[in-house]
C-alpha distance (Angstrom), angle and dihedral (degrees) to the residues before:
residue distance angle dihedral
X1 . . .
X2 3.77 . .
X3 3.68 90.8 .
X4 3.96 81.6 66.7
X5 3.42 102.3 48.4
X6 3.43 88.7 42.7
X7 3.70 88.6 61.0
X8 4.11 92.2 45.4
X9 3.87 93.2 53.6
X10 4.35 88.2 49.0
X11 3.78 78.9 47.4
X12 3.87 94.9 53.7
X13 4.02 93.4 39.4
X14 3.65 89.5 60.6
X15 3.54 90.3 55.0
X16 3.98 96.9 47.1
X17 4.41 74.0 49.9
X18 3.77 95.8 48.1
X19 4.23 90.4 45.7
X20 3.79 88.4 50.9
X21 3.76 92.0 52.0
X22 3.90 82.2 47.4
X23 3.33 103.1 49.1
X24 3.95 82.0 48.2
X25 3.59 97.2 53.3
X26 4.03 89.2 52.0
X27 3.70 87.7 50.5
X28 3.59 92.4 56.6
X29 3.78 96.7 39.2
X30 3.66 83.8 47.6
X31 4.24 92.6 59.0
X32 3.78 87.1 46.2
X33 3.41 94.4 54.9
X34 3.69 98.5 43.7
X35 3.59 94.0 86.6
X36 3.59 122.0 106.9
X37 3.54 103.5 -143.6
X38 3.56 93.8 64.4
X39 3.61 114.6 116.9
X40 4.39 121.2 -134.1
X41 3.79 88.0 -110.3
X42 3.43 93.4 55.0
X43 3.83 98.9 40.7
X44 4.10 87.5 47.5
X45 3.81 88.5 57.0
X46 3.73 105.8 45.4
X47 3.93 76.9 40.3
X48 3.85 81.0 64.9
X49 3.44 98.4 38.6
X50 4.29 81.1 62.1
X51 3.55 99.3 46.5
X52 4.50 91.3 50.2
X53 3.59 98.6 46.9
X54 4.05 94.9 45.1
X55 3.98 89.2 49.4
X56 4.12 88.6 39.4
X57 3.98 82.7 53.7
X58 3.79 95.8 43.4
X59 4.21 84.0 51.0
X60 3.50 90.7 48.7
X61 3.66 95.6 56.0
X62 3.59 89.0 34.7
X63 4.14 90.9 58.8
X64 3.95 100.4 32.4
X65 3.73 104.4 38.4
X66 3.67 111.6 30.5
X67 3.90 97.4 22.4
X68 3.70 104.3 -117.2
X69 4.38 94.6 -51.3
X70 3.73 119.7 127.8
X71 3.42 109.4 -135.0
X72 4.14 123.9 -176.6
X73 3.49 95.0 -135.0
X74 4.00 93.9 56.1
X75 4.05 90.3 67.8
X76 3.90 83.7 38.6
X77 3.45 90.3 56.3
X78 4.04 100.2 42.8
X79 3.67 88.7 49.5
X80 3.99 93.5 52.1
């Protein structure tokens, strides 16, 4: 039994991990984009850019930590 909640509280550290490298990436993003002399094409692509590699993180952690299950606590956790 405590080997398995052992394993769910790794589980929900690498989500409080992969929303700090989220939250981050939008910072960054966010610098980038604070520029005025970007144009809307631009902005809507790096916008892009964002929105893939946070859901290609989320997947990643999704596949490799937790084995493919959804569990509540994992968006919990990225949003903390």
């Amino acid at each position: 039994m405590t080997s398995y909640v052992d394993g769910e509280v790794l589980i929900f550290l690498w989500s409080l991990v992969t929303g700090a490298v989220m939250f981050l990436l939008y910072d960054l993003f966010s610098v980038i984009t604070e520029q005025k002399s970007k144009s809307f094409f631009v902005l809507n692509i790096l916008d892009g850019i964002f929105v893939t590699t946070v859901i290609a993180i989320m997947i990643f952690v999704l596949f490799n930590v937790s084995n493919g299950y959804v569990r509540a606590y994992e968006f919990v956790g990225a949003i903390i």
